[in-house]
C-alpha positions in Angstrom: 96.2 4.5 131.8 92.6 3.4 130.5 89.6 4.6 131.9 88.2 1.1 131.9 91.3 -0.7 133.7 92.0 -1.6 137.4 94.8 0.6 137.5 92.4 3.9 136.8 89.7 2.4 139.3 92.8 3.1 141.9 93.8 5.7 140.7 91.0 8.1 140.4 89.1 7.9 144.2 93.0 8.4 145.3 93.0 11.8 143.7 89.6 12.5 144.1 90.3 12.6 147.6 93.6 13.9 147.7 92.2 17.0 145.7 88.9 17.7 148.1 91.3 17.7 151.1 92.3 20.7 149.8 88.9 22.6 149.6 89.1 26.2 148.4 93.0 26.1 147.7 92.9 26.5 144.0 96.7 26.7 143.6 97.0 23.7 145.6 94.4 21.5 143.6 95.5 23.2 140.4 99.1 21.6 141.4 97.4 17.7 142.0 95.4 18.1 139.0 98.9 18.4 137.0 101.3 16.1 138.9 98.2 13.4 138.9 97.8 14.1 135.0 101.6 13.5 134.1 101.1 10.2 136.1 98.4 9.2 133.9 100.1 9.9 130.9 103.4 8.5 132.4 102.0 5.4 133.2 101.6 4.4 129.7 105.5 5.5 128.3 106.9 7.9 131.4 109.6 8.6 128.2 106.3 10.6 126.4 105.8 13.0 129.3 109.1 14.9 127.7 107.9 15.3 124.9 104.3 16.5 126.0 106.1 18.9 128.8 108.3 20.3 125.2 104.8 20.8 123.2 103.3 22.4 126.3 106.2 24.9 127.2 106.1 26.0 123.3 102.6 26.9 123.3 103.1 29.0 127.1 106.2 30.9 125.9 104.7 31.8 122.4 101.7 32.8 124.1 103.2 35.5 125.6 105.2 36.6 123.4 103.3 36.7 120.7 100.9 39.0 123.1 103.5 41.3 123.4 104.2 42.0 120.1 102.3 43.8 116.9 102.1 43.7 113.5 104.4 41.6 111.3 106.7 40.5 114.3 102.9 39.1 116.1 102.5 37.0 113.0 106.0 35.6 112.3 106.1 34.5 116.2 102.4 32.8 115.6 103.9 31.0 112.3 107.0 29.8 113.9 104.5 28.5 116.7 102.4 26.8 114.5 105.3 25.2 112.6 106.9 24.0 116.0 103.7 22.6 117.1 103.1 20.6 113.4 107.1 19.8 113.1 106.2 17.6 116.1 103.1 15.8 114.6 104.5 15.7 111.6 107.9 13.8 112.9 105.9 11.7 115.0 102.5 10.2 113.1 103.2 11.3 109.1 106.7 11.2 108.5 106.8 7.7 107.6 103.2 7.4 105.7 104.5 10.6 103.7 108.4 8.9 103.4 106.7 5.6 102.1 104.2 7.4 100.1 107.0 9.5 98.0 108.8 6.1 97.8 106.3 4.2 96.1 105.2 7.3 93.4 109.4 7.4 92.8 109.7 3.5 92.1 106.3 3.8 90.1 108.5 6.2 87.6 111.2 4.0 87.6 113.6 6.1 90.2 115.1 4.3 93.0 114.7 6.0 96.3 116.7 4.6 99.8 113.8 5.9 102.3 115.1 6.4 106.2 112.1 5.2 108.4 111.4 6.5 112.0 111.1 3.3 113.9 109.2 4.9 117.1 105.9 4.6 118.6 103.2 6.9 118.2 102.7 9.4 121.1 99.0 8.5 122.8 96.8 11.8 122.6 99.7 13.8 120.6 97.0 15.6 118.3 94.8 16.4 120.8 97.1 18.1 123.2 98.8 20.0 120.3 95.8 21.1 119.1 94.8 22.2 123.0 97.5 24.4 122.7 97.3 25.6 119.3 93.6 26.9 120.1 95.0 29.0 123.0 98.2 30.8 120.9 95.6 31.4 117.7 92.8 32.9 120.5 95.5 35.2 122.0 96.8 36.4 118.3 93.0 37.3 117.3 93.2 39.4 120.8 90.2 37.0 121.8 92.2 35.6 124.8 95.0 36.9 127.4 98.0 34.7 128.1 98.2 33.6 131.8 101.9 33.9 133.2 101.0 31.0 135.7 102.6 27.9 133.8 100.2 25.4 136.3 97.8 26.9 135.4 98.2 26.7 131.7 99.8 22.9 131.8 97.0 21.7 133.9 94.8 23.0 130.9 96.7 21.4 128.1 97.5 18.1 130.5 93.9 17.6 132.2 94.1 14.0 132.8 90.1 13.0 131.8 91.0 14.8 128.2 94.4 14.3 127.7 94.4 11.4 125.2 91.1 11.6 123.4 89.6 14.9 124.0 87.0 16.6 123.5 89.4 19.3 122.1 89.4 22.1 124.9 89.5 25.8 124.1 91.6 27.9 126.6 88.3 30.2 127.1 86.2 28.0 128.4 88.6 25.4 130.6 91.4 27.8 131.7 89.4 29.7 133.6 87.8 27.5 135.6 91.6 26.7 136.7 91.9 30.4 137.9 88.6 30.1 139.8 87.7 28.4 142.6 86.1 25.2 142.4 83.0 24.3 144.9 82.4 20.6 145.7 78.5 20.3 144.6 76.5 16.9 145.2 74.9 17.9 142.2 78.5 17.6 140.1 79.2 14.3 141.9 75.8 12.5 141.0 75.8 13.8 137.2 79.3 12.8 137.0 78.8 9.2 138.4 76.1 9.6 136.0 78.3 10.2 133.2 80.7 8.0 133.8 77.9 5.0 134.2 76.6 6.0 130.7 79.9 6.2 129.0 81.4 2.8 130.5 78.2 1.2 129.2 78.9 2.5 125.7 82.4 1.8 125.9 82.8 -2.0 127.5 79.1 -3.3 126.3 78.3 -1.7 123.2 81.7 -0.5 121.8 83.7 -3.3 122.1 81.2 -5.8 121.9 80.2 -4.7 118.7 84.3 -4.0 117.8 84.9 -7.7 118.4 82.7 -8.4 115.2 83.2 -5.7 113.2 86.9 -6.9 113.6 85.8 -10.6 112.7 84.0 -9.7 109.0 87.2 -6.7 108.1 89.2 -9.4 108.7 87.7 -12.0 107.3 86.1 -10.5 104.2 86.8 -12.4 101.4 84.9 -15.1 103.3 82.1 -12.8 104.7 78.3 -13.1 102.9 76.9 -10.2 101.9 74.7 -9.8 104.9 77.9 -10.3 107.3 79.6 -7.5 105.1 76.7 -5.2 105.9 76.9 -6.2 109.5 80.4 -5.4 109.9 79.7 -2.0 108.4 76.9 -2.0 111.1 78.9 -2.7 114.4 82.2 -0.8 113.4 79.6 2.1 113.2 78.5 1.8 116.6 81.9 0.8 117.7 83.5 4.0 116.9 80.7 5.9 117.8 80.3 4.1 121.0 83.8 4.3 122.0 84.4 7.4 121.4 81.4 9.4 122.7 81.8 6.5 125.5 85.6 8.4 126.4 84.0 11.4 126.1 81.0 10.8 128.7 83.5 9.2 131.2 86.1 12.3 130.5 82.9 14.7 131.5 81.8 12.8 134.3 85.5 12.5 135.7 86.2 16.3 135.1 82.9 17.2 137.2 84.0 15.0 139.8 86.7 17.9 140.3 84.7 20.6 139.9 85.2 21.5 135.9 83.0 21.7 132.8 84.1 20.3 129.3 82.4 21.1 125.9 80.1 18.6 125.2 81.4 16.5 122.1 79.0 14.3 120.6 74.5 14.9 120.6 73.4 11.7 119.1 74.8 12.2 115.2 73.4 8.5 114.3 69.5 10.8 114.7 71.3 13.3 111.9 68.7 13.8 108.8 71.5 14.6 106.6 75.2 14.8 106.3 75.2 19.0 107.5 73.9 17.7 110.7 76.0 14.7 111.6 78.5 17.2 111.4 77.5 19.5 113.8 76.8 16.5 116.3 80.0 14.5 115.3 82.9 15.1 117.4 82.1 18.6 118.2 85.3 20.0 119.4 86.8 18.8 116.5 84.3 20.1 113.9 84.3 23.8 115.6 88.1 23.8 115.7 88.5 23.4 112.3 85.8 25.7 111.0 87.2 28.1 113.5 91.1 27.8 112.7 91.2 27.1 109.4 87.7 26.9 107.6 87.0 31.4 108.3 90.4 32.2 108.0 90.9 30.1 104.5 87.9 32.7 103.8 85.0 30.4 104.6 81.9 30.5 102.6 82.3 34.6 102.0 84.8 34.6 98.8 82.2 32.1 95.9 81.3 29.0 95.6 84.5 27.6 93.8 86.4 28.9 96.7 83.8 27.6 99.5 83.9 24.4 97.6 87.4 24.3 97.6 87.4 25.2 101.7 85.5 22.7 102.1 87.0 20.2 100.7 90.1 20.8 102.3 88.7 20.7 106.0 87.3 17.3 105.4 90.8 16.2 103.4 92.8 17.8 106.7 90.4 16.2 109.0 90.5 12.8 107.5 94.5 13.3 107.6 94.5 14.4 111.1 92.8 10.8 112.2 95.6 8.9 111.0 98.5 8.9 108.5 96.5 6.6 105.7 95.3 7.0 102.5 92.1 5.3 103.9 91.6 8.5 106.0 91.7 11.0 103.6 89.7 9.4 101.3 87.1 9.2 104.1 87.9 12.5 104.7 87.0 13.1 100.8 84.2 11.2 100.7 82.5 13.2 103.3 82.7 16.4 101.8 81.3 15.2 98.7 78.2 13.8 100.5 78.1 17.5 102.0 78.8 19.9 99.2 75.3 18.8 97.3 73.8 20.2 100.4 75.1 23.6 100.5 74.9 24.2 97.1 71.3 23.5 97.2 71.4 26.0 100.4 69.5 23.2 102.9 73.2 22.7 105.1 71.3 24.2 107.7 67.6 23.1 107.1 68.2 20.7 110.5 69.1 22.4 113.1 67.0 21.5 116.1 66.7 17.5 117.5 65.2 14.9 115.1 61.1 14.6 116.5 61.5 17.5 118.4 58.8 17.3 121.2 58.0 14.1 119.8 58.1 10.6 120.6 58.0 9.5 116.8 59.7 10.8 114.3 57.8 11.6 110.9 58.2 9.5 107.6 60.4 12.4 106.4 62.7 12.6 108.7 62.9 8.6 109.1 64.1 8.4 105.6 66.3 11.5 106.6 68.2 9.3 109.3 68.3 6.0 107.1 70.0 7.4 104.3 72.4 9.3 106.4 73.4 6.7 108.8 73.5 4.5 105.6 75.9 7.1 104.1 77.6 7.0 107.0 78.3 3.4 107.6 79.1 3.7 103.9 82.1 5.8 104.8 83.3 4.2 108.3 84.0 0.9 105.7 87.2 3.3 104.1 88.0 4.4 107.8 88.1 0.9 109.1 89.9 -0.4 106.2 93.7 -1.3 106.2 94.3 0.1 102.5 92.0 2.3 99.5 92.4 -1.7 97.8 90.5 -3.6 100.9 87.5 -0.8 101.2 87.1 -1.1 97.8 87.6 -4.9 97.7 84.8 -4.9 100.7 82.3 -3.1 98.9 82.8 -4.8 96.1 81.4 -8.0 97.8 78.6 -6.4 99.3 76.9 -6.6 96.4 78.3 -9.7 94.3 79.4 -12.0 97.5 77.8 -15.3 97.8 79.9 -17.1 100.2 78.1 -18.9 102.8 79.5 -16.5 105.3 81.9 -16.9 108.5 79.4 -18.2 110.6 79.0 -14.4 112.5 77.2 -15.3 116.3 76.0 -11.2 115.8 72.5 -11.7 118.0 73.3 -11.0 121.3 75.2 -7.8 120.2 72.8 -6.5 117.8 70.1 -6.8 120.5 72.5 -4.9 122.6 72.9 -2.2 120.2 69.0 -2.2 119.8 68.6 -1.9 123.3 72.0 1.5 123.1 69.4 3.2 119.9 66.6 2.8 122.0 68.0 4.8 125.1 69.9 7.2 123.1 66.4 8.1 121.0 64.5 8.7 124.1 67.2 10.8 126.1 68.5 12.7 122.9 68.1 16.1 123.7 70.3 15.4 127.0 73.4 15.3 127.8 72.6 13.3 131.0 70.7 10.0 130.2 67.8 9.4 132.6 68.9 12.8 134.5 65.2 14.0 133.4 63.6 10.9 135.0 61.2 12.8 137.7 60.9 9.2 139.6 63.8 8.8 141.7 62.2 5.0 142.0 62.5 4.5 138.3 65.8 6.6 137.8 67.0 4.2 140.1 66.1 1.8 139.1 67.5 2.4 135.6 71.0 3.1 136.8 70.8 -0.2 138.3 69.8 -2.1 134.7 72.7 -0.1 133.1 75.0 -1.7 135.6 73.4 -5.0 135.6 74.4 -4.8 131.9 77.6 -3.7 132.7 78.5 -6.7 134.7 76.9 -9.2 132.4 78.0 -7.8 128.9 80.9 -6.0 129.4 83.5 -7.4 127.1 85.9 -7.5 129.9 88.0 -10.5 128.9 88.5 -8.9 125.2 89.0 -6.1 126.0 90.2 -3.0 123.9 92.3 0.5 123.5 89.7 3.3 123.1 89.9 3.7 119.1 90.9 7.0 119.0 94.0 6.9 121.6 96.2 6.6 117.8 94.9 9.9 116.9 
């Protein structure tokens, strides 16, 4: 079910109501909250929900035993988790990119290799629920979390409908208990929720796909594409991911306080990022943390040299580019990302940005405009190998940036670039808040901006064209 289709427009006011008729019965709501996530996740391919109920009662058992054990027994339970829980991904999403992958170096040396393919669809959401649940056994075998014995509760944390498919990543200390406590119903939750939701439906329908409908028409069309359209496509497919995404994320907030819960925040404007360093600590946020906390400090982090650090590094961005999609193009934007962020720690200034770009400001300073051209230009840089069907095509694309002098495909980009224009211009002003407009002390003009918003909504929305949130294949 997509947040932007008739079906969830039904759907949600039908629980929302359902769930506050059951004011301060937590066990009650806790039990709505899971039957109406499996229908969401059902209503896409009911034959899925087996397979998410198997990853979920992996993670629940292994939690508890792997709290009641010590020593080596503790760790061989945690590994045989962890191998469960990527023996799924793997069977699912790389088994076939890794099958054709060995096929192709084996005919390169001149051995013939019959290949058996998987022909089944790719689970919607599958690495973000098994990552959910990975979180919460890891947490419980560092002793920083106790397993719950109440399997509601713990599905209903794994399976929360407004995260399910594309996140943010959840950790079990911050969402599971709020599924032990009660929940109050606050006006204050329901306005910053509508709120939310408002926001992240305009990035989604007006900006994201929008701009994805071009970006689509110069990848595909490249060969034929000027040089300017090449750098335009670039362009939109950069604020069509980042749109999208963020866009699910906002709406995935707004929903979640609706019923009463807090989610991490996931994105703080990364396209404001004055280098590399930054953009990854305001780039998909649970993602970034979950990685340096799972796998980044325990491969020994930045403590054991530089080699080794380097080499840490380099193997989070490889892993994360991986974990967006079985694709060579994916790990080579995984690649290229750590080598625009290893010059920056070895010259120690990975952390020189920490605070909002202009902070207190309106303008930002020469410096720090430079800062947030070349990294955004970086950036789009890199999004060109992520949009890109094969390593050949990015390169092929690049290529004709800079010797293409075709006449073009004719690219009608004005509206949407005056769109986007319009997007930078909100997100700049309202970038050190979660809540656009929240801070508005006019009710008159905060009003009064909701209503543009929706205006925009109605008139832009790319309703007719419309399109999967990008990151429902991850």
């Amino acid at each position: 079910m997509l947040f932007h289709s008739f079906d969830f427009l039904i759907f949600l006011p039908i629980v929302f109501f359902v769930y506050w008729m059951f004011y301060g019965k937590t066990k009650i709501q806790n039990a709505i909250i899971l039957i109406a996530s499996y229908i969401f996740y059902g209503w896409w391919d009911w034959r899925f929900l087996l397979l998410l109920l198997v990853s979920t009662l992996i993670d629940f058992f292994f939690g508890l035993i792997i709290h009641s054990n010590t020593g080596r027994k503790k760790l061989i339970y945690l590994w045989l988790c962890i191998l469960n829980n990527l023996g799924i991904l793997f069977v699912f999403k790389y088994y076939n990119f890794f099958i054709e992958s060995f096929t192709e170096l084996s005919q390169s040396i001149g051995f013939n290799f019959s290949p058996y393919f998987i022909s089944i669809a790719l689970p919607v959401g599958i690495s973000f629920y098994t990552f959910h649940g990975m979180s919460y056994v890891f947490d419980i075998y560092r002793d920083k979390a106790v397993p719950t014995r109440n399997f509601i509760n713990y599905a209903g944390f794994v399976c929360f409908f407004p995260l399910l498919v594309a996140g943010p990543i959840e950790r079990a200390s911050n969402l599971l208990p709020q599924f032990i406590k009660a929940r109050k119903f606050t006006v204050e939750n329901l306005v910053n929720g509508f709120r939310l939701i408002l926001w992240g439906y305009f990035k989604k329908v007006v900006i994201a796909d929008n701009s994805g409908i071009l970006a689509s028409d110069v990848f595909n069309q490249y060969g034929s594409a000027s040089s300017f359209e090449l750098i335009l496509g670039a362009f939109f497919f950069a604020f069509q991911i980042y749109c999208d995404f963020s866009g699910y994320s906002d709406i995935a907030m707004g929903v979640a306080r609706l019923f009463g819960f807090e989610l991490l925040i996931n994105f703080r404007t990364p396209y404001f990022s004055r280098d590399i360093a930054e953009f990854w600590r305001r780039w998909h946020i649970s993602l970034s943390s979950w990685f340096k906390d799972y796998l980044y400090i325990p491969l020994g982090g930045s403590k054991n040299g530089i080699a080794a650090t380097i080499r840490n590094t380099i193997i989070i961005f490889v892993i994360s580019g991986l974990w967006h999609g079985a694709n060579w193009t994916f790990i080579a934007w995984g690649l290229l990302n750590a080598l625009y962020f290893i010059p920056l720690f070895l010259m120690g200034r990975n952390r020189n940005n920490m605070d909002h770009a202009a902070d207190g400001k309106l303008i930002p300073s020469f410096r720090e405009i430079v800062g947030i051209f070349t990294t955004f230009t970086l950036t789009c840089f890199a999004w060109i190998f992520f949009k890109s069907t094969t390593i050949n095509d990015a390169f092929s694309y690049i290529h004709k940036i800079f010797v293409n002098h075709n006449t073009g495909i004719n690219l009608d980009y004005k509206q949407s670039l005056v769109l986007v224009l319009i997007f930078i211009l909100i997100d700049w002003l309202f970038r050190t808040d979660v809540i656009p407009f929240k801070i508005i002390k006019s009710r008159g003009i905060r009003f009064s901006s909701y209503i543009i918003i929706f205006t925009l909504i109605c008139l832009f929305g790319s309703f007719i064209n419309k399109q999967d949130f990008i990151y429902f294949q991850f």
